[in-house]
C-alpha positions as CSV (number, residue, x, y, z in Angstrom):
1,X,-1.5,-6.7,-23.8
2,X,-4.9,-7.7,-24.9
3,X,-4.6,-11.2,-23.7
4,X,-3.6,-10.1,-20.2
5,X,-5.9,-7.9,-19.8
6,X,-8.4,-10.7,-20.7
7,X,-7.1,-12.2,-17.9
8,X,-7.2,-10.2,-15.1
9,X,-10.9,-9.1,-16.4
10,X,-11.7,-12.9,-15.8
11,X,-10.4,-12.9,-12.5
12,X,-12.0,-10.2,-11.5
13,X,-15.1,-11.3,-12.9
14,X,-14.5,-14.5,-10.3
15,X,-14.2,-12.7,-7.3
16,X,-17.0,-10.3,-7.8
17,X,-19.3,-13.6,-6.8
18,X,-17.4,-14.5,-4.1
19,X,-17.3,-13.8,-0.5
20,X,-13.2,-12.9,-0.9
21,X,-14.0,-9.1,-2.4
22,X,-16.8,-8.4,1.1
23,X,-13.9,-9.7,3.3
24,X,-11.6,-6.8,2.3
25,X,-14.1,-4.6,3.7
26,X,-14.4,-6.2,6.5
27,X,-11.2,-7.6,7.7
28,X,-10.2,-3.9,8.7
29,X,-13.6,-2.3,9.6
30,X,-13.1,-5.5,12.4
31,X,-9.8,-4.3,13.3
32,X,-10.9,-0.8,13.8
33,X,-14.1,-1.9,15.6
34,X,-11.8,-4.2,17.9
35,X,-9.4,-1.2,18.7
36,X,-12.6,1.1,19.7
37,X,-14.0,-1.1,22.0
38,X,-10.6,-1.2,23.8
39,X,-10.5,2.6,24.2
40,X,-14.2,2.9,24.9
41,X,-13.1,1.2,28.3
42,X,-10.7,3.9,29.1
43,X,-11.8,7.5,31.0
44,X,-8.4,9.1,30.8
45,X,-6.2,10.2,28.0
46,X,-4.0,7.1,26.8
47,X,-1.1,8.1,24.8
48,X,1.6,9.8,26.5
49,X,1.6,13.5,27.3
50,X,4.6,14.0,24.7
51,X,2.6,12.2,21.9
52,X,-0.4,13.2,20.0
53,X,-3.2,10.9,20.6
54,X,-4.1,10.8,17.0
55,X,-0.7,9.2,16.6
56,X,-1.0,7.1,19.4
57,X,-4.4,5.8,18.5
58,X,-3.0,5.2,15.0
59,X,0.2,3.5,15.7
60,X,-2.1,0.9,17.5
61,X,-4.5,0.3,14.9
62,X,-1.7,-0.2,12.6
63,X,0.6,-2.1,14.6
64,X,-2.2,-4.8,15.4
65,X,-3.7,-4.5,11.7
66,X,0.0,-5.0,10.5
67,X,1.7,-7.9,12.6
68,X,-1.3,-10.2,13.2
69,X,-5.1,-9.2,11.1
70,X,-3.6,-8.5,8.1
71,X,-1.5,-11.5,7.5
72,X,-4.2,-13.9,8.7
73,X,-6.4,-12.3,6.4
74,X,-3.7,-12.3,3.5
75,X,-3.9,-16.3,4.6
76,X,-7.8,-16.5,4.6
77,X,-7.4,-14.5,0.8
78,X,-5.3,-16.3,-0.6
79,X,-6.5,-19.7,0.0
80,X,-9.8,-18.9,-1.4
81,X,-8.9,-17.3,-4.4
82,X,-6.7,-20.5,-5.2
83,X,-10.3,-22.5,-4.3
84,X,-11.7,-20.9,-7.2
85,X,-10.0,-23.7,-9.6
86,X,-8.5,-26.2,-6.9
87,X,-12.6,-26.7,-5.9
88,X,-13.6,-28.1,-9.1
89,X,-10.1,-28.7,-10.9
90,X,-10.4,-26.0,-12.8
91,X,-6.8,-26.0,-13.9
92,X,-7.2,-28.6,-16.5
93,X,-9.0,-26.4,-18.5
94,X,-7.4,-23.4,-17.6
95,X,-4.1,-24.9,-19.2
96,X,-6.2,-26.3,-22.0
97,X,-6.8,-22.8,-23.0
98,X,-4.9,-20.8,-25.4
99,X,-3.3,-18.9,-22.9
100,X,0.2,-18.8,-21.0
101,X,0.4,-20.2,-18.1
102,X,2.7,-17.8,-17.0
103,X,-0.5,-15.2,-17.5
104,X,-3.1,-17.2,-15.9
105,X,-0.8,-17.8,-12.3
106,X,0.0,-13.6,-12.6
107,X,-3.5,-13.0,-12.6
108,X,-4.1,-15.3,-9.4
109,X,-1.4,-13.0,-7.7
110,X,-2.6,-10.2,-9.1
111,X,-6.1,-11.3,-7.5
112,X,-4.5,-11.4,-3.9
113,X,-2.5,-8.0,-4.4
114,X,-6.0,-6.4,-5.2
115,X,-8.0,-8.0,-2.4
116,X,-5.1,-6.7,0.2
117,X,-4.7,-3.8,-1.4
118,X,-8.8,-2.4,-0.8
119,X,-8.2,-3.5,2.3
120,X,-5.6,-1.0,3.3
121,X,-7.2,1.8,0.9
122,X,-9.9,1.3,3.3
123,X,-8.1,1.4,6.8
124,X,-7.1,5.0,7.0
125,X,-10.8,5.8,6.3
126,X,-12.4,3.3,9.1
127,X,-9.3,4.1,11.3
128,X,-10.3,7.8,11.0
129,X,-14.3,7.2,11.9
130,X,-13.2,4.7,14.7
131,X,-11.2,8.1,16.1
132,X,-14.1,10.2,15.5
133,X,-16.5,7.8,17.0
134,X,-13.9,8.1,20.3
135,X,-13.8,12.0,20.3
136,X,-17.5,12.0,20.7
137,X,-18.4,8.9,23.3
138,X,-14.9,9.1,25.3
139,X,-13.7,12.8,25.3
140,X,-11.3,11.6,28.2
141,X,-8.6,10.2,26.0
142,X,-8.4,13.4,24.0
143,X,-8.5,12.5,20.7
144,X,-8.3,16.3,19.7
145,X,-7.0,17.8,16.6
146,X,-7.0,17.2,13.1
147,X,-7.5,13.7,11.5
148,X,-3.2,12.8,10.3
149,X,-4.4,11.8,6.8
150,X,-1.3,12.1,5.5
151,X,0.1,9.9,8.2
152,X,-2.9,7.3,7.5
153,X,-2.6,6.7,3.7
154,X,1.4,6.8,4.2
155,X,2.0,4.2,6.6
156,X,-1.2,2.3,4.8
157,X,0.9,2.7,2.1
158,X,3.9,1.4,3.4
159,X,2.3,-1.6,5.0
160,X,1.0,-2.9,2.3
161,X,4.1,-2.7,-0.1
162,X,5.7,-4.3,3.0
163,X,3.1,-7.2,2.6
164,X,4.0,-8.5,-1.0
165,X,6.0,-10.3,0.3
166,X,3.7,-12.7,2.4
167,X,0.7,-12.2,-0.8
168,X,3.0,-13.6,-2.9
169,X,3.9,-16.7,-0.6
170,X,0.5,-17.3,-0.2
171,X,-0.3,-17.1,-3.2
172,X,2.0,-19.9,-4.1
173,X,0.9,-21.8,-1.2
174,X,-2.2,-21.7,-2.3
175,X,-1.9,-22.6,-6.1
176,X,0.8,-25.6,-4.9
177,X,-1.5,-27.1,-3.1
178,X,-4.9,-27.9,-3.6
179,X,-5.5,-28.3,0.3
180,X,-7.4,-25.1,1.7
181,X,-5.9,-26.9,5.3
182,X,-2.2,-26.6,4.1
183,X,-2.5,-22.7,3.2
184,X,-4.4,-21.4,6.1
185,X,-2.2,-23.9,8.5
186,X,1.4,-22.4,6.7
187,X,-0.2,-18.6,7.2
188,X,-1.2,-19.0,11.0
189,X,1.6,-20.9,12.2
190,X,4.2,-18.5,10.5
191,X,2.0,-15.2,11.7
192,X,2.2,-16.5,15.0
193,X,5.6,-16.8,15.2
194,X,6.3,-13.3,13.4
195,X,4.5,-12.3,17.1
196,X,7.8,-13.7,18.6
197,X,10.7,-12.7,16.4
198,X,9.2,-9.3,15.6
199,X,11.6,-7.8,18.7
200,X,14.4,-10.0,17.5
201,X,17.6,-8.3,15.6
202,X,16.8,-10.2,12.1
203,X,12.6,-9.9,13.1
204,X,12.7,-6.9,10.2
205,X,13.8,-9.7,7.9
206,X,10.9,-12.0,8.7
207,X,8.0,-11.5,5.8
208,X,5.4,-11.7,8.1
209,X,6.7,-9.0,11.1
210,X,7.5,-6.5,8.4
211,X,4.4,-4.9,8.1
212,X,4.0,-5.0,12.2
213,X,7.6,-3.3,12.4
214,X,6.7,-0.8,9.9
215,X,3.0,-0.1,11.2
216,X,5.1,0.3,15.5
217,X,7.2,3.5,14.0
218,X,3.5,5.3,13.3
219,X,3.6,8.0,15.8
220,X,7.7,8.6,15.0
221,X,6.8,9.3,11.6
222,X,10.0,7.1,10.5
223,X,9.8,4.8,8.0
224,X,12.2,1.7,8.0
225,X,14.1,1.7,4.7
226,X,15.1,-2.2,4.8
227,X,12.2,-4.3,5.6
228,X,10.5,-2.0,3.7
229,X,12.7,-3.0,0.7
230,X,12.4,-6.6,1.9
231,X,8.7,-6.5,1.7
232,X,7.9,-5.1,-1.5
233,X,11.4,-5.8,-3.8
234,X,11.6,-10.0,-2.3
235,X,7.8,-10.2,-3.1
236,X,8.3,-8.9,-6.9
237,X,11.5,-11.6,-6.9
238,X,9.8,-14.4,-5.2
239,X,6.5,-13.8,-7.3
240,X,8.6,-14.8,-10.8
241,X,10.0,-17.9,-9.0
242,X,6.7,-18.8,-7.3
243,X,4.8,-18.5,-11.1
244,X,7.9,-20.5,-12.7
245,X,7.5,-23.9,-9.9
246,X,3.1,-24.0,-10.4
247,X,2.8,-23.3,-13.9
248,X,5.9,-25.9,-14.9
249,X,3.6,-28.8,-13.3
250,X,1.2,-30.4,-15.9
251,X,-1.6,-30.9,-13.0
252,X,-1.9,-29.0,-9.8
């Protein structure tokens, strides 16, 4: 237990110097900041009379933040933390050290499960001061009534444990290949299409439209059991089979 807490305190200890830890901060202070400016344009109430326009306005934020911020920026993580060692191939003495390898690879995932996972402990927060900020300049879209914290943090929540999936491809992609190209091409071009199968029958079985599906039922307060499942469970699986093909090679 020692030695893997060792581990993840050295880890840690990278990122703290690194423009990777700032970026969970920002990545959804931007999304919020993008959704504002899109209601500051409107002078009438925008959800529908049935729905609560707390809901409304959080279903966007969450929909947007789930199906195409927060996987680019689970791309963007993920390729820098594996530029910590791939920069100055760092992984020959990393595996020189006294450590499993196994332990050193959990740590890198571990790294991009923490950077993620600030970043949607911070979203219901911004999401909530982006509403605020709307109730007083735009009145008109009748952002009245209590902030749904509870709705916030759950479906933060649930996005996220949605996500491990995607982390924990990324995360391999990143450690695979020592090319920051090759991870950041393999996130956008498989976020984009997410965009296009995310209406599709099998979309809920696509890692990267999970957390987008799971973000759209936001103002029905219904969570989707199986992608939900799909997210969190396949990225446990996967992560074991993802640590097993890097730390087996003798040089990344």
């Amino acid at each position: 237990m020692a030695m893997v807490l060792r581990s993840l305190s050295a880890e840690m200890l990278k990122l703290k110097h690194t423009l990777a830890f700032w970026l969970a901060l920002v990545a959804p202070l931007s999304m919020v900041v993008l959704e504002c400016g899109m209601w500051f344009d409107m002078n009438r109430r925008v959800a529908p009379p049935e729905v609560d326009s707390w809901l409304w306005y959080g279903q966007t934020v969450y929909v947007f933040w789930g199906l195409l911020i927060m996987p680019l920026f689970v791309t963007l993580e993920t390729a820098l933390v594996g530029q910590l060692e791939h920069a100055q191939d760092h992984w020959k003495h990393l595996y020189a050290l006294p450590v499993p390898r196994g332990l050193i690879y959990g740590a890198k995932q571990f790294a991009g499960m923490y950077l993620i996972g600030v970043s949607c402990l911070a979203l219901p927060f911004f999401t909530a001061l982006g509403g605020l900020f709307l109730r007083w300049a735009r009145p008109a879209v009748e952002l009245t009534g209590p902030i749904p914290w509870f709705m916030l943090f759950k479906y933060s929540l649930a996005i996220y444990l949605g996500a491990w999936l995607i982390i924990t491809i990324q995360t391999w992609i990143s450690q695979r290949w020592k090319s920051f190209v090759v991870a950041c091409t393999a996130g956008i071009l498989l976020t984009i299409a997410g965009v296009f199968v995310i209406n599709a029958d099998w979309g809920q079985y696509w890692p990267w439209a999970i957390a987008g599906i799971i973000g759209n039922k936001f103002n029905e307060n219904g969570l989707q059991v199986a992608p939900l499942l799909v997210g969190s469970i396949g990225g446990v699986v996967t992560a074991f089979f993802a640590g097993w093909d890097v730390v087996r090679r003798d040089v990344l």
